[in-house]
N, C-alpha and C positions, 0 to 999 in steps of 0.2 A: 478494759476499755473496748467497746465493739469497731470494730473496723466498719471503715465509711462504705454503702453498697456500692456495687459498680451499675451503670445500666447499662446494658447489653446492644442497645441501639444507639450510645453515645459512644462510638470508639474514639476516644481523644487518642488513642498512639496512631490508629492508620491516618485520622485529619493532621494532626500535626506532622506526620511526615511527606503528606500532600503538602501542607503549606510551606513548610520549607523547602520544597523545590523551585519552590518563586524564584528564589536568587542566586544558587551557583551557577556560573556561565557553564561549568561541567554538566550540568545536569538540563539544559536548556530543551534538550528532545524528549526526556520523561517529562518535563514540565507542559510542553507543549500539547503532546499527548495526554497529560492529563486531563490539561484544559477542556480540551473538545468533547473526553470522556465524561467527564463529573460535573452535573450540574453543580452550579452553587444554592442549592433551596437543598441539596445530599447532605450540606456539612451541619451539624446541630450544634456546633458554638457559634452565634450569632457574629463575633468579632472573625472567624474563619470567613463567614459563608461572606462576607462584607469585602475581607481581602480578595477572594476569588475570585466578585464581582469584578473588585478594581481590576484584577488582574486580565482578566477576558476584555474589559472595553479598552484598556491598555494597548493586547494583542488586536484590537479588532481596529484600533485608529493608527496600527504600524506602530505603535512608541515602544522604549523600552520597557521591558519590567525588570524595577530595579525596587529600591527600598523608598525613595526619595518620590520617583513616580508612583508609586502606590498608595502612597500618604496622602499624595497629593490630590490622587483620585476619589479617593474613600471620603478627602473632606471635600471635594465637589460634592460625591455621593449625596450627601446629608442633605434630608428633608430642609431641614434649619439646624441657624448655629448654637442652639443650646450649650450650657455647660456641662449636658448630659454625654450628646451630641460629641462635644469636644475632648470628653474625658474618654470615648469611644477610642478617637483615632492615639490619644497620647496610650492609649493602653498597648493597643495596635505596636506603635512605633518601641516601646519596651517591650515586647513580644519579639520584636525581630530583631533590638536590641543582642538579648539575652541567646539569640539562634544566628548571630553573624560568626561567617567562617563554617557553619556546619553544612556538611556537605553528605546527603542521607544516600547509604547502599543503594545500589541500584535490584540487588535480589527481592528484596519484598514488593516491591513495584505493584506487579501487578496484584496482586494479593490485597494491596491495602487499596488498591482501584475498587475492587470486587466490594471490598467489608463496606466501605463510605458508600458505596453507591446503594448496597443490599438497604444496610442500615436507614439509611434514607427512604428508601420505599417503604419501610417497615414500618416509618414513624409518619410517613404519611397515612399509611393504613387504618393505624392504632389512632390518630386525630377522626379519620372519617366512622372508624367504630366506634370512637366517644359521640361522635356527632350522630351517629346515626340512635345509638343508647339513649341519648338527652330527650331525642323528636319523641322515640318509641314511646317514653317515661307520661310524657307529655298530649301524647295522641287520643282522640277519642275513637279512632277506629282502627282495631289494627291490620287491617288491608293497606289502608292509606299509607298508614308507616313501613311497611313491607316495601308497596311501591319505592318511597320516597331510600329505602336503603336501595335498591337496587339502581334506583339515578344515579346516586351519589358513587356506589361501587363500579358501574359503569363505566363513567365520567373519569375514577382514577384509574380503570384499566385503559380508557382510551387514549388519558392524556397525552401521552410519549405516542402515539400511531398516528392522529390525523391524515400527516401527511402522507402516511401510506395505503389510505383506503379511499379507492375510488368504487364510483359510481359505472357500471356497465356504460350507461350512456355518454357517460365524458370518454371513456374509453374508444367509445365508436369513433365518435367527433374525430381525435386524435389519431385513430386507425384512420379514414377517410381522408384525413389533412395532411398524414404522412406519404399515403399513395401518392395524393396532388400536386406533390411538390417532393418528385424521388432526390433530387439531386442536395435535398437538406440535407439529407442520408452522412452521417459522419464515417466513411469507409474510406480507409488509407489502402490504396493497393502494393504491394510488399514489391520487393525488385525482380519476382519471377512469376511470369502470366499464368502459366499451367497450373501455377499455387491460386493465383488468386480464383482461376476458373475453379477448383474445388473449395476454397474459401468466399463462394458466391459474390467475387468484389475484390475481398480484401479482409483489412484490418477492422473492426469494428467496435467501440465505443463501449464500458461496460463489458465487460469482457476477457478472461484470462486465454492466453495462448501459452504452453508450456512448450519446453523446447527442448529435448533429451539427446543423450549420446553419451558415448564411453569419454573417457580422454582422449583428446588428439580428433573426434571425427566432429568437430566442427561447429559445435552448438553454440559457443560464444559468437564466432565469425558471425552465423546467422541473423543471431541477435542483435548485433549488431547494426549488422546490413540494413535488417529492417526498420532498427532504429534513428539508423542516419538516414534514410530513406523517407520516412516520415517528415523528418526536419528536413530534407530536403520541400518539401512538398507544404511549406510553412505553419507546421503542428511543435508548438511548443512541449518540449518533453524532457525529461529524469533519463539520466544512467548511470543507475547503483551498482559499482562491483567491489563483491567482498574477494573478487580473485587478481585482480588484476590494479595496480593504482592508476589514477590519472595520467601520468605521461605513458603509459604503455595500450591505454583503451584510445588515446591520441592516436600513437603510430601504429595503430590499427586500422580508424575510420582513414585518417588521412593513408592510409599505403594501398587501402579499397577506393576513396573516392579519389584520390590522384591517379588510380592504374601505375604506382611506383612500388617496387620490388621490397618485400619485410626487409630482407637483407640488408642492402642499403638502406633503411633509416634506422634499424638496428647498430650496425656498425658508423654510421654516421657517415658514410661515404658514398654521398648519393653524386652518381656524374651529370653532365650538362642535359641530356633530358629528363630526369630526374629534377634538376633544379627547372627545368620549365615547365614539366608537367605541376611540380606541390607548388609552383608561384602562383597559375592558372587556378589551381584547386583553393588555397588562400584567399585571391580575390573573392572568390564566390563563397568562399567556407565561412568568411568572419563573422556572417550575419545570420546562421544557423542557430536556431532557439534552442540548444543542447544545452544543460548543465550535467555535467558529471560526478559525483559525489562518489568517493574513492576508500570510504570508512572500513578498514578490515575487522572490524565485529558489527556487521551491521544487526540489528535486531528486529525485528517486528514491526514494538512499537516507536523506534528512530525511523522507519521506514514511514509509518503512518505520519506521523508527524512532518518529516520533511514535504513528501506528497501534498497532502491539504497546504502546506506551507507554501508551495511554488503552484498550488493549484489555484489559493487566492492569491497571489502575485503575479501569476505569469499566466493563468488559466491552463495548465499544459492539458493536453492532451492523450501523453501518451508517457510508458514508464516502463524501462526495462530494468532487470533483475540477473545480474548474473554472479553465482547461481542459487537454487532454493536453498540444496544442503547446505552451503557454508552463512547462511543467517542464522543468528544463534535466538534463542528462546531467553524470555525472562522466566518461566516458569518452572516451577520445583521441582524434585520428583517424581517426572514425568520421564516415561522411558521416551528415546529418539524418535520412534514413527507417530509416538502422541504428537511430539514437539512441531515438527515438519508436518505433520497432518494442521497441526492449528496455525501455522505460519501461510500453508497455503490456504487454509478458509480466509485467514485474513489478509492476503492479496487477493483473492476473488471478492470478495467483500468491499476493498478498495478500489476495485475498479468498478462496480454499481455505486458505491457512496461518490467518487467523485468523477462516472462516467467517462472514463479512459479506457485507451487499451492498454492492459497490463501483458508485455512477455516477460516469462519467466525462464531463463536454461534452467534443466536440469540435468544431472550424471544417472547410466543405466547403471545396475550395477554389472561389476567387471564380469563374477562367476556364472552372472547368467545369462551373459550373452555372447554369442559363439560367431566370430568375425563372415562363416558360412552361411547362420540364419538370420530374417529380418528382424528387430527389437517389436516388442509389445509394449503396452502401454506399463503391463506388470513388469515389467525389466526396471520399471523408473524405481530408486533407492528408494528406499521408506514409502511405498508407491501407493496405499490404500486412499492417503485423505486426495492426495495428489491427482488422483482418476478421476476421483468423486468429483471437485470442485473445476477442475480447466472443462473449459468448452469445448476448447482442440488442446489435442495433442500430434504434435509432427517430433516424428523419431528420426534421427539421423544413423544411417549405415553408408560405412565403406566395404564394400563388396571385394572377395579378395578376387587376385587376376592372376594368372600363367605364370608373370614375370617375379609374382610377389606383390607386396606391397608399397606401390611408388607414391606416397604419399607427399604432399607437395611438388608433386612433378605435371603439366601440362599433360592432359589427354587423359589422366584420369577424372574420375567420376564420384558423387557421392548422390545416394537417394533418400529423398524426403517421404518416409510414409507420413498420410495423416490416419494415423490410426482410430483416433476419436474428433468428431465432428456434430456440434451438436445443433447446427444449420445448415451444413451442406452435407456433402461427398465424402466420405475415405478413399482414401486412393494413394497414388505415389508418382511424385517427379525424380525425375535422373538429372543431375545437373552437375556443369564441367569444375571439378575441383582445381581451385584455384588458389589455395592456404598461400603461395609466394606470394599475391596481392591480398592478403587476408579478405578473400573475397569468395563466393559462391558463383560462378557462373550462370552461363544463358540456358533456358530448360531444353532436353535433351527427347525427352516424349512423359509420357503419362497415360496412367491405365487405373483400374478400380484394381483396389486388394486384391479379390477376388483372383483377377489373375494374373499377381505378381510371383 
């Protein structure tokens, strides 16, 4: 007996384990993430590409997706109530039937993103060569049919672009309209001037800032800093840490914006001005657009998903990361600096898709840098994609002193190079370290690299 062929542009294993992410609440960030990834005209079982649908206007009117609302979508969906029609959605509901409780790996993920979506183009392709075969067959001149294939070829390579090919002229308009009216301008200025003079403003929209250092010299503080700084300044925004959980990225903002000592909220033994200064800071803190999300394996694609998620909710703005290294990869494989190279394309990528500024901390590595000399951008771990894709890069150094190293002690210092800048200045601020307030101090001077 001959075995049934397979076609090679029908992958039923990677669609079906798309669609069974519809419904584990576990799996609701690969789900989401798929969503936004995978058209539904990608999937070639008509009953898949139908689910998908439901699934996306589901996500798009805020409703659950569940099994019940799916069903119930797919039989809105329908042109009419046929008994065609109708035997469509009963098939549907015995399909997920037969897949409740299954709960799909999260390793092939991406992988089976990649096959559904290839596959998809492929069979759009193979429709426009039959189409374009049929005219040829048919034509009385073959110039005309020539033309008429390169329309048609055209048309499928532009589909998925439109909206990114402009016209010089709209471009002007826009140049011109942007001059006239500077103050549109989406630029968060950070909590230290000297920075924003070399960051021409500030924070900027679209946009990755990375933020390096060894252990201990300060790269979360920063991140921070500018983080809550932003929300101070009424910009809705994310802070992702895979190092630290939520009550402890708390008694951080709060021990910076109250000016109350780590010590004391660490030990829980804050005195009477302590309790006046975090009541004053509360009053004003409760209504900060912060969300914090505290996930210790965050991923990628959890990351892209959350993002667009609180970007159509809240609109945010703006979206820290602390740090690059400890985001883990779905993909296979792949040695480390592959991984962290593609991690960081796609937070520079997230921040053009939903125009935010993205910071990033990241760790130098330890052996290569020497507490005497300043950090390079190469210092940064797994450092190649990480250059290429940040706009800026500011490296943190504590500088040693006479006494040693008083770290957390008043009166010392730590300096911000901005090593890479790819709208303003390089250069470097000296600012008063302040780790007992988890905080960065007021700028101390600044100079171009050149002569630091």
């Amino acid at each position: 007996m001959t075995a049934p062929v397979t076609d090679p542009l029908r992958p039923l294993e990677a669609e079906t384990y798309l669609v069974t992410l519809l419904t584990p609440v576990t799996r609701r960030a690969l789900r989401d993430e798929a969503l936004t990834q995978v058209d539904p005209g990608c999937f070639a079982d008509p009953m898949f590409e139908h689910m998908w649908r439901a699934a996306r206007a589901l996500r798009d009117d805020d409703r659950a997706i569940n099994v019940r609302n799916l069903l119930g979508r797919m039989r809105d969906d329908l042109p009419q109530r046929s008994p065609r029609d109708h035997a469509s959605v009963q098939r549907a509901a015995r399909w997920f039937e037969g897949h409740a409780g299954h709960v799909p790996e999260v390793g092939p993920f991406g992988e089976h993103i990649a096959t559904v979506t290839r596959c998809g183009r492929l069979r759009r392709l193979v429709e426009v060569l039959d189409s374009v075969r049929a005219q040829a067959l048919e034509a009385d001149d073959p110039a005309q049919a020539l033309t008429l294939a390169y329309e048609q070829l055209g048309k499928l390579d532009q589909a998925d672009d439109d909206e990114h090919v402009h016209s010089y002229a709209d471009l002007l308009d826009q140049f011109l309209e942007a001059q006239r009216t500077p103050d549109d301008a989406f630029i968060v200025p950070t909590p230290w001037t000297d920075l924003n003079g070399l960051l021409l403003g500030g924070l900027r929209a679209g946009r990755m800032y990375v933020v390096g250092g060894r252990p201990g010299d300060g790269k979360s503080i920063s991140v921070l800093q500018m983080a809550h700084r932003c929300a101070e300044l009424g910009h809705a925004g994310l802070v992702l840490s895979a190092e630290m959980g939520a009550p402890e990225v708390t008694d951080r903002m709060v021990s910076s914006g109250a000016v109350v000592e780590q010590s004391q909220i660490t030990r829980r033994r804050l005195d009477d001005d302590g309790w006046n200064r975090i009541g004053e800071y509360y009053n004003r803190a409760r209504s900060l657009p912060i969300t914090v999300v505290d996930k210790p394996n965050l991923t990628l694609p959890y990351i892209k998903s959350v993002a667009r998620e609180a970007k159509r909710r809240n609109n945010i703005r703006f979206m820290a990361v602390d740090y690059l290294q400890l985001v883990g990869s779905d993909s296979r494989g792949q040695q480390r600096e592959q991984e962290v190279a593609a991690i960081s394309r796609g937070l520079k990528q997230l921040s053009r898709e939903l125009d935010i500024v993205v910071l990033v901390a990241a760790q130098l590595n330890r052996e290569n840098v020497r507490a005497e000399r300043r950090p390079k951008a190469s210092d940064l771990r797994e450092s190649g994609g990480i250059e290429a894709d940040a706009d800026v890069i500011i490296l943190h150094h504590r500088p040693l002193i006479e006494e040693g190293d008083l770290k957390g002690q008043p009166g010392y210092t730590v300096v911000l190079y901005v090593d890479k800048n790819r709208i303003g200045r390089t250069g470097f601020v000296e600012l008063d370290w302040r780790a007992h307030y988890a905080t960065l101090g007021s700028t101390r001077q600044h100079a171009p690299i050149g002569g630091a």
